[in-house]
C-alpha positions in Angstrom: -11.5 -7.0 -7.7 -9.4 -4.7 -5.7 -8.4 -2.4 -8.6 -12.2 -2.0 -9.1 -12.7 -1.0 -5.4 -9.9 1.3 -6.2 -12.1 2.6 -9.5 -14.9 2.9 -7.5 -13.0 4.9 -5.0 -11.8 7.5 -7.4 -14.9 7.7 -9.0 -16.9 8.4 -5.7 -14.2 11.3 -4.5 -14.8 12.9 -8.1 -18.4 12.9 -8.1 -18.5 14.4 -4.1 -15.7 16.7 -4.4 -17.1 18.3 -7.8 -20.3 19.9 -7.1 -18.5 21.0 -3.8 -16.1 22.9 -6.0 -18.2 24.3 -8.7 -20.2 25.8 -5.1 -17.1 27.3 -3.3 -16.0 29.0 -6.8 -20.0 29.9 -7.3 -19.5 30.3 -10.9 -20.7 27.7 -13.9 -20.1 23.9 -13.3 -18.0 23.4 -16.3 -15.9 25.8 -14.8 -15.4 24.0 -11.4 -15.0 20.7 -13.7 -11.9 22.2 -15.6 -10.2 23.5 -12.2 -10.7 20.3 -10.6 -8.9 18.1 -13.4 -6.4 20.6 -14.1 -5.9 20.5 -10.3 -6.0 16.8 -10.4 -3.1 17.1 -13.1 -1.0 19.4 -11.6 -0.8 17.1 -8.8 -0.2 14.1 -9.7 2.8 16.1 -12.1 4.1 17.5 -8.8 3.9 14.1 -7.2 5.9 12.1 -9.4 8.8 14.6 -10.6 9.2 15.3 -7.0 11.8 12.3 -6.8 13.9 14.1 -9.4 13.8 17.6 -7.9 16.8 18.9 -5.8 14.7 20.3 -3.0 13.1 16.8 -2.4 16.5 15.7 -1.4 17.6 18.9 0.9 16.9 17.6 4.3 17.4 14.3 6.7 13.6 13.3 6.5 13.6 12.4 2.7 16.4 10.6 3.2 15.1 8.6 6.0 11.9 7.7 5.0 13.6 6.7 1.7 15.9 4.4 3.7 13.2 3.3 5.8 10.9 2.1 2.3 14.1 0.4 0.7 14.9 -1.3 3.6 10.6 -3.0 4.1 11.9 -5.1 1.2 14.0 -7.2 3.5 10.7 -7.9 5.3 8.9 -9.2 2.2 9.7 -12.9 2.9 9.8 -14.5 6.3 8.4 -11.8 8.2 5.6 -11.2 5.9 4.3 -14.6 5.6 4.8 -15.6 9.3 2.4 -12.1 10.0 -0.3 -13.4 7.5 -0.2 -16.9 8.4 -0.5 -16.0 12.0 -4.2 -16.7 13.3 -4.0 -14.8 16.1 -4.6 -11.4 14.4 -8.1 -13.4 12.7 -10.2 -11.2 14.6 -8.0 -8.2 14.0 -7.9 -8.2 10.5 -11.8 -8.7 10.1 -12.5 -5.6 12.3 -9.7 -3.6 9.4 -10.9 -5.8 6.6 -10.4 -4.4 3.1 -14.1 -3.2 2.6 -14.5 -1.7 5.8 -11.1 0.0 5.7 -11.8 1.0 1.9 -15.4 2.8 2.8 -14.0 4.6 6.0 -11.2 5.7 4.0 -13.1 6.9 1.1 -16.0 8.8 3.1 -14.3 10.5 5.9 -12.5 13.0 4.0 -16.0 13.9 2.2 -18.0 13.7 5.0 -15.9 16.4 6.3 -16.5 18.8 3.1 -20.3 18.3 3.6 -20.1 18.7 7.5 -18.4 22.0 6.6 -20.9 23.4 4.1 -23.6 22.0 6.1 -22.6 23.9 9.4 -21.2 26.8 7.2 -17.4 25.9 8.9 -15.3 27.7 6.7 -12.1 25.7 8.8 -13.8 22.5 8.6 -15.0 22.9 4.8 -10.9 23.7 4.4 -9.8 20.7 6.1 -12.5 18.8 4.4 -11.3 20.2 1.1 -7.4 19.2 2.1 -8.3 15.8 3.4 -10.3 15.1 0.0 -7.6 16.6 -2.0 -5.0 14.3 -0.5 -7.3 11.2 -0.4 -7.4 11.6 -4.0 -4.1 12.3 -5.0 -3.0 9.3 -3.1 -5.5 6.9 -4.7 -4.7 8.1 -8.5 -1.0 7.9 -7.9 -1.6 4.6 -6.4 -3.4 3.3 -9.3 -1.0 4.8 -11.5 1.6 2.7 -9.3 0.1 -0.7 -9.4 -0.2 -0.2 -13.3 3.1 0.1 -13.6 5.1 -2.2 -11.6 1.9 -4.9 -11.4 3.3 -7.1 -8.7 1.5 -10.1 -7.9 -0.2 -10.5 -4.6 1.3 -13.0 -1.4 -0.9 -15.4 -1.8 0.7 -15.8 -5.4 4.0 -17.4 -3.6 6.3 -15.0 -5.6 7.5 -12.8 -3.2 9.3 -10.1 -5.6 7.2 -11.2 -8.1 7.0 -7.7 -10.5 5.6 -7.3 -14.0 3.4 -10.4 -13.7 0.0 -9.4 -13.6 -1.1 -8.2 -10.2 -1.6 -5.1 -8.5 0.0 -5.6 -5.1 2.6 -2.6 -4.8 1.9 -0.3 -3.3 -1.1 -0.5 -0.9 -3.7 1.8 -1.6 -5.1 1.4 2.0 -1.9 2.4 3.6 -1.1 5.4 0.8 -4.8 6.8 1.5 -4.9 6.6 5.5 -1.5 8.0 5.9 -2.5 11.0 3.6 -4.9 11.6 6.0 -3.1 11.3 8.6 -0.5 14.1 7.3 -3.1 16.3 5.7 -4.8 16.2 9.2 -2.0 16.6 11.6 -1.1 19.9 9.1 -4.3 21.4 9.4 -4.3 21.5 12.8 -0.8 22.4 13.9 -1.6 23.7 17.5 -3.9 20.8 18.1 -0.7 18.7 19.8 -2.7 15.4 20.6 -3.7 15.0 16.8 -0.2 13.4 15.9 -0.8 11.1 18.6 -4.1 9.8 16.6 -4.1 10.3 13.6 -0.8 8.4 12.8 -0.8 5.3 15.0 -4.6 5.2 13.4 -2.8 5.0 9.9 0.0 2.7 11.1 -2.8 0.5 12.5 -4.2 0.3 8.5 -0.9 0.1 7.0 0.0 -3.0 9.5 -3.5 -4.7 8.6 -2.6 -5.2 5.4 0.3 -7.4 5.7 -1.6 -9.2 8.6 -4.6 -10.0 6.3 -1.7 -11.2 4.0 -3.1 -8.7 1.0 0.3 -7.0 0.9 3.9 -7.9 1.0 5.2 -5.7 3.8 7.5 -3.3 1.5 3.7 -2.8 -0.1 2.5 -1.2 3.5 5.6 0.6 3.9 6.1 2.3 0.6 2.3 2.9 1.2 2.9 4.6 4.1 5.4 6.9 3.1 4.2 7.8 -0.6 1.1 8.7 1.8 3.0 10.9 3.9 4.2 12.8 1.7 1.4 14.0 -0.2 -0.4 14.5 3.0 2.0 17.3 4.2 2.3 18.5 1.1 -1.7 19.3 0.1 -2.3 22.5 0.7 
């Protein structure tokens, strides 16, 4: 079920971003189609040889954050399950359920782009245009993520149960809103209250999902931080 929300997610960003494209380039449509997927391509290249490239690895914060996802995995047994058996966050986690997360998440970063063309804001159709960008880009890899490792969900009872079947690691959710987050708080660099948002907003997401008990917590994390780093890199 949730890798078809996923699907769904994907396909909706496509079919928004694409007639936005083929009008900013104004040229032919098939046009704006082939430089979105090659686009698309480019990315997601970039995104996962980035872990092999020298430059990656040049300062402290790659290094940290790297430490920081390594180290969630510690969290994926007791901690985990006494946060998603804990009824106390009931209320919580039905205000930042999956579907409500999942549309807010998905139509932000287009509602942007249209606000932006609609008010002819050329900064806001750019922001639009990164926020969409990285919302993407985080989904697709995500996908491509779960596909590959298919770990099976908490209320399986495996708790580093890989390879059998599910699609728990990494969180879409977290990967998505933290791209946002980063994509936003780049945007707007003289904006100094942003940070102060647009991150605790994402952290808030990422921390839902373990509380729901859809995610391991090392699912969350990793999320978080796959997240952040496409969102300051999108240009």
């Amino acid at each position: 079920m949730l890798k078809a929300v996923h699907c769904l997610a994907v396909g909706g960003l496509m079919g928004l971003l694409l007639p936005a494209s083929a009008a900013a380039a104004g040229g032919k449509g098939d046009e704006a189609v082939k430089r979105f997927f090659a686009q698309l391509w480019n990315d997601q290249q970039t995104i996962f040889t980035a872990p092999v490239k020298a430059d990656t690895w040049s300062g402290p914060p790659a290094w940290i954050l790297t430490g920081l996802a390594g180290a969630s995995f510690a969290l994926d047994d007791g901690p985990s399950r006494r946060l998603r058996e804990n009824r106390d966050f009931r209320e919580f986690n039905e205000v930042f359920s999956s579907g409500t997360t999942g549309v807010a998440l998905t139509v932000y970063p287009v509602a942007m782009l249209a606000a932006g063309a609609a008010f002819d804001h050329p900064d806001l159709t750019a922001y639009g245009r990164r926020a969409t960008r990285a919302a993407l880009n985080a989904i697709v890899a995500g996908l491509a993520i779960k596909a590959a490792t298919q770990r099976s969900r908490p209320h399986k009872g495996s708790v580093y149960g890989f390879w059998e079947g599910g699609n728990s690691f990494y969180s879409g959710h977290s990967t998505v809103a933290w791209a946002l987050a980063a994509a936003t708080v780049r945007h707007y660099p003289d904006r100094k209250w942003i940070p102060w948002v647009a991150y605790p907003l994402a952290g808030v997401v990422a921390f839902s999902r373990v509380t729901s008990g859809n995610h391991f917590a090392s699912d969350a994390v990793v999320g978080s931080v796959t997240g952040f780093a496409i969102g300051r890199w999108v240009e």
